[in-house]
C-alpha positions in Angstrom: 29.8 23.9 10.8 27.3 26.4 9.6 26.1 26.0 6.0 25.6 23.3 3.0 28.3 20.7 2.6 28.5 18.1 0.0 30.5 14.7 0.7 30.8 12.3 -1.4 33.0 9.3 -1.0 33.9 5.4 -3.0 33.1 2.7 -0.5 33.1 -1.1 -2.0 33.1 0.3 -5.9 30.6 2.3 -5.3 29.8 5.9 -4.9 28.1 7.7 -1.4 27.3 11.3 -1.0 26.1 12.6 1.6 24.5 16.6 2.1 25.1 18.3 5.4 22.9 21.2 6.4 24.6 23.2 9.5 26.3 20.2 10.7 23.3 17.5 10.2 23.3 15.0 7.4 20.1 16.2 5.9 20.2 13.5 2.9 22.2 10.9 1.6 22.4 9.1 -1.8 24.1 5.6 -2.3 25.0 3.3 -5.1 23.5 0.1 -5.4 25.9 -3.2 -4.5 28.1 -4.3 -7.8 25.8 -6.5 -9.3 22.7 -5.5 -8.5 20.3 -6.2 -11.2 17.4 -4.2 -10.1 16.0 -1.4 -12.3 17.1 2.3 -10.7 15.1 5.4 -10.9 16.1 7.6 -14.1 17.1 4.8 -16.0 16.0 5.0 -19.9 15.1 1.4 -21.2 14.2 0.4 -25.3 11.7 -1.8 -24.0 9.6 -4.8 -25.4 5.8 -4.7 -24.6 4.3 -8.0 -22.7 0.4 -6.6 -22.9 -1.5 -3.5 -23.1 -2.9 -2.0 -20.0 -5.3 0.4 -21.0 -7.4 0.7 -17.4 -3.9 1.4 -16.0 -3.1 4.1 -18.7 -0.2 1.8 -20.7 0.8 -1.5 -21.2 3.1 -3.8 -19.0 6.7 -4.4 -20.6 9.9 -6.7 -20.6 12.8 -4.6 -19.4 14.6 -8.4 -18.8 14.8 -9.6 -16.0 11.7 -7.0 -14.4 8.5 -6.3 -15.6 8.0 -2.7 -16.0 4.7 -0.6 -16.1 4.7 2.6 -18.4 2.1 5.4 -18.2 1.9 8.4 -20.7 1.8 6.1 -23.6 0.2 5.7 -26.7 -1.8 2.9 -27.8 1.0 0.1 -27.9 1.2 -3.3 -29.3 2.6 -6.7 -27.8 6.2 -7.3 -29.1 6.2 -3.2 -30.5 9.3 -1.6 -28.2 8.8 1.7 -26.2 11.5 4.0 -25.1 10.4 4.9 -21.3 12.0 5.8 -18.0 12.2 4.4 -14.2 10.4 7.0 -12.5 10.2 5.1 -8.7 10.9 2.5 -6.7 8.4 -0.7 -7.5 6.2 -2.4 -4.2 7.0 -5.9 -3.5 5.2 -8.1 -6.5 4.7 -5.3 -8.8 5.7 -4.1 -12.3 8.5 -1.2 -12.0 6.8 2.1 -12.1 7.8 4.0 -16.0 6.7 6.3 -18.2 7.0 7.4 -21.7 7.1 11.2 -21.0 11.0 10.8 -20.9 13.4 13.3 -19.1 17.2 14.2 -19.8 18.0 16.1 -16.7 21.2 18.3 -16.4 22.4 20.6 -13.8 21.0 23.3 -15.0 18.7 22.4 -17.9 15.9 19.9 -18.2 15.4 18.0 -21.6 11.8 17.2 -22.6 11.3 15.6 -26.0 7.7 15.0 -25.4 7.1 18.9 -24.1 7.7 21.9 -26.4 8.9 25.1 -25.7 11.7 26.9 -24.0 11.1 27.8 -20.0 13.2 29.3 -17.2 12.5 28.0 -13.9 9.8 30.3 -12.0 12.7 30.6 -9.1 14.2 33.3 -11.6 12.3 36.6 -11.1 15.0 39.1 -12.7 13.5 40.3 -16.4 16.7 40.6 -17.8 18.3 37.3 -16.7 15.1 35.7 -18.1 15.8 37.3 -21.4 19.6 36.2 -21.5 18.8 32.8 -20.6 16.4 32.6 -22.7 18.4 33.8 -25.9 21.4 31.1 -24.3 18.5 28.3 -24.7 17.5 29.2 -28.3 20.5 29.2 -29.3 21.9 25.9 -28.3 18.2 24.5 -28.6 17.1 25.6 -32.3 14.5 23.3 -32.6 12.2 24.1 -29.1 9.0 23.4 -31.0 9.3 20.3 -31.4 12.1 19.7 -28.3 11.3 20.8 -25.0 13.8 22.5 -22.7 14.0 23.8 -19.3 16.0 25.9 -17.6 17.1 25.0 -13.9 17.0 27.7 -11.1 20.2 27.0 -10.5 21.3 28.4 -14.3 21.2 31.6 -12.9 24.4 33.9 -13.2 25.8 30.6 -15.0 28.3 31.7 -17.8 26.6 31.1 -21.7 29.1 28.7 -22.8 28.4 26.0 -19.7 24.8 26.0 -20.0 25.7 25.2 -23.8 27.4 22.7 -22.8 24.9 21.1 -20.6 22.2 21.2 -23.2 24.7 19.3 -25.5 25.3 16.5 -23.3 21.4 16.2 -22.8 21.1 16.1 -26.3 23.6 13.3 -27.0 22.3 11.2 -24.0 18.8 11.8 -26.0 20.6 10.1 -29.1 21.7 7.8 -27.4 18.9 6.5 -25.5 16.9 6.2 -29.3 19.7 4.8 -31.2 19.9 2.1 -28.6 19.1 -1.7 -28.7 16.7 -3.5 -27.1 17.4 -3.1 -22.9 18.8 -0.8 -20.8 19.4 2.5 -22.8 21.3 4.9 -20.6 22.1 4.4 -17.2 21.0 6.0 -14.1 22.8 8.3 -12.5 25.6 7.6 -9.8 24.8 9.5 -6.5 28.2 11.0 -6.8 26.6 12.4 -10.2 23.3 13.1 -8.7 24.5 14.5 -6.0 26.8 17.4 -8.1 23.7 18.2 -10.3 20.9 18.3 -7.5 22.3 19.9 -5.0 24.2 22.7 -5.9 21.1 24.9 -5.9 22.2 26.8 -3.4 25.5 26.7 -4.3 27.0 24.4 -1.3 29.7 26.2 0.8 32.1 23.3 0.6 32.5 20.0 -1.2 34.4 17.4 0.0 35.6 14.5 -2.2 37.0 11.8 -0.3 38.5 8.0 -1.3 39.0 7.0 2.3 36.3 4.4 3.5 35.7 5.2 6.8 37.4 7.7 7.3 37.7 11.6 5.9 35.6 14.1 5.8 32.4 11.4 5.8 33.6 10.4 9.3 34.1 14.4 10.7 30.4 15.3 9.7 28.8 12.1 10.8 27.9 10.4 8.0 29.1 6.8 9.0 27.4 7.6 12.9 24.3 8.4 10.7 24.6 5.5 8.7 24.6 2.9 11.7 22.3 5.1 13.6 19.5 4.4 10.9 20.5 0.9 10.7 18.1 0.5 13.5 14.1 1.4 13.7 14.6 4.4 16.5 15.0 7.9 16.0 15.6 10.1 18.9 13.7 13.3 19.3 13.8 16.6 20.8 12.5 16.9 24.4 12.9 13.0 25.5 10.4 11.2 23.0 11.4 8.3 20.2 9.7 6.6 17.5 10.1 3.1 16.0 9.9 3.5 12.0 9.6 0.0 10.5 9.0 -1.3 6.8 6.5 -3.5 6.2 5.4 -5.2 3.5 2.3 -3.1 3.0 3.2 -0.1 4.9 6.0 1.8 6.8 4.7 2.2 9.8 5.7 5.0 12.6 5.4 4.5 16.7 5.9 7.9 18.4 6.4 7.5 22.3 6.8 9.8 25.0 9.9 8.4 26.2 10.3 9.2 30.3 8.0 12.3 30.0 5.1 11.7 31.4 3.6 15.2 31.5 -0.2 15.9 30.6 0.9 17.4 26.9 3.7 14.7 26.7 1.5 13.2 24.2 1.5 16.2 21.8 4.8 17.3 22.5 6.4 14.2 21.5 3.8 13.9 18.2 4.9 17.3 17.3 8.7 16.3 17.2 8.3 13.3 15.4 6.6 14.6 12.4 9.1 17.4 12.5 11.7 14.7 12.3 9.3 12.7 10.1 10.2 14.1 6.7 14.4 13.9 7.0 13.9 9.9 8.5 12.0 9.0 5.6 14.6 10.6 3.0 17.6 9.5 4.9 15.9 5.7 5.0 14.5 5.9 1.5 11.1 4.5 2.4 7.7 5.9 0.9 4.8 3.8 -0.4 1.9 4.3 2.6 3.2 5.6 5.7 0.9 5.0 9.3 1.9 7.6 12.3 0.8 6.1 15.4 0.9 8.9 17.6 1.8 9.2 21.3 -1.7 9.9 23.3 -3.6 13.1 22.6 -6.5 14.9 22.7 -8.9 15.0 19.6 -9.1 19.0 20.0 -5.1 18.7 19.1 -5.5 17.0 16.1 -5.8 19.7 13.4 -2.9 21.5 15.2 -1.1 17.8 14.5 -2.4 17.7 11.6 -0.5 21.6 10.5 2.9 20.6 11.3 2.7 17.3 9.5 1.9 19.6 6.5 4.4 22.1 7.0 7.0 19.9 7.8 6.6 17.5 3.9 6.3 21.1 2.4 10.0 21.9 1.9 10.4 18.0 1.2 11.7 16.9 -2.7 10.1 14.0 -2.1 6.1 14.1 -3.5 4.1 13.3 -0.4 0.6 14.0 0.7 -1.6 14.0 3.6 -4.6 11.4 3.6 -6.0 12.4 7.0 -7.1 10.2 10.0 -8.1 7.1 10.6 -11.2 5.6 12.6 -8.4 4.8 15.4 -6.7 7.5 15.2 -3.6 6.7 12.8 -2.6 9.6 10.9 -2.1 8.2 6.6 0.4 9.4 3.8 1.0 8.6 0.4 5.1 9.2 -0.3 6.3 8.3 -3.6 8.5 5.3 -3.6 11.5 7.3 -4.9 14.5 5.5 -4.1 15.5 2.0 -2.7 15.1 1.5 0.6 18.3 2.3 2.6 18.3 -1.5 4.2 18.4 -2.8 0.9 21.8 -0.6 0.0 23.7 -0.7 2.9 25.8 -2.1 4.9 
């Protein structure tokens, strides 16, 4: 099926969506196990501060049960409390990544209490849909200089009245969050919810609810096949090659192989397709942190070519990533942002 479909689906008590790009699961968010104590990404907490941590920018806090480290802070006191947010995914042994810069995000507006000022997302070129969504923000935003507010590209052509409502509900959740005790303030959202508000910029050409396990519209586009496919380290590419992508403690580390070709550009060939592939394996698998590409065998005179396509493949990514260059033997480094949990850790 051609175009952008939207599945999402309850498996266990918990929610799965799934986005499908021309018939390929291109990403997929799911809901942590009942239970699970771990902090998530998004999450607001009131929480208590253990120690300041001024050559980190912060100070280390309790968010009980974790340890959490928040940047964009002022100068803060043990025992003092600090509204801040999960912004990533913590390495093994170390504080939760948060800041203090926190976000209320809707799906079409973007709260920012610690950001003045009213703008429209630079995706928006027409002048006088600027001008009207700019009127719809002052309106059900009065007090812009001291509350920040963004408007989402995908708030364009958006009736008055729901944008309204979507900057109310991001101002109540604000209330909320500061009213609260102690602990977790306001929950992170579900994937079912994350999914709705990210991804509907483009407007997808279907969505697809389903409450059927297995079974439904998750099984007809493939996302349980993709789901057992990536419970294993191999990923099959285009023109005969694999590569082996394997968490480590330290590192995710990718193996590209030539497969049965054993061509003279084999080698390059096989590179080029995995770091094609590279960018939707990560997503799909949740993994970031330091990534090492081992590539198949090539010529030193290919590597800037190699080097290109890595680029242009993480460009379109949502996920922050950049390129660190080559090693003395011949590794290829990134830096990904440690976004979301780890897929192994969420399912089966």
């Amino acid at each position: 099926m051609r175009g952008r479909v939207v599945v999402t689906d309850e498996v266990g008590g918990r929610s799965l969506a799934a986005l499908i790009v021309d018939g390929v699961v291109e990403d997929l968010l799911i809901d942590p196990r009942p239970g699970d104590p771990g902090p998530r990404t998004g999450a607001v907490y009131c929480a208590r501060v253990i120690r300041p941590a001024p050559t980190l920018g912060g100070a280390f806090v309790d968010l009980g049960g974790a340890e959490g480290l928040v940047r964009e802070a002022g100068p803060l006191k043990p025992g003092a409390h600090v509204l801040a947010q999960v912004t990533g995914q913590p390495e093994p042994g170390k504080a939760v990544p948060m800041t203090a810069r926190v976000l209320y995000k809707g799906r079409y507006a973007i709260l920012t209490p610690g950001a003045p000022g009213l703008n429209i997302a630079r995706r928006i070129r027409d002048g006088s849909e600027r001008m009207r969504l700019t009127g719809i923000a002052e309106a059900a935003l009065p007090d812009a200089a001291e509350t920040g507010l963004i408007l989402r590209s995908a708030s364009a052509g958006v009736e008055a009245a729901v944008i309204a409502e979507d900057i109310a509900d991001l101002v109540a959740q604000r209330a909320e969050a500061e009213a609260a005790a102690p602990g977790l303030a306001l929950s992170a959202p579900s994937a079912a919810f994350e999914a709705w508000r990210d991804w509907v910029d483009p407007e997808p050409d279907a969505v697809y609810q389903d409450e059927a396990g297995r079974g439904g519209h998750a099984e007809q586009f493939g996302v349980w096949a993709t789901l057992d496919r990536l419970a294993t380290p191999e990923a099959v590419l285009a023109g005969g090659g694999f590569m082996a992508i394997e968490r480590t403690r330290a590192c995710v580390t990718v193996d590209v192989n030539t497969g049965g070709d054993f061509s003279p550009a084999a080698g390059l060939k096989a590179t080029l397709a995995a770091l094609r592939a590279l960018p939707r394996e990560l997503r799909l698998r949740g993994l970031g942190g330091v990534v090492v590409i081992d590539p198949a065998a090539l010529a030193k005179k290919d590597r800037p070519q190699v080097e290109a396509v890595l680029k242009a493949a993480f460009k379109a990514d949502s996920i922050e990533t950049s390129v660190a260059g080559w090693t003395p033997l011949g590794h290829l480094e990134l830096q990904r942002k440690r976004e979301r949990r780890p897929l192994a850790e969420l399912w089966p």
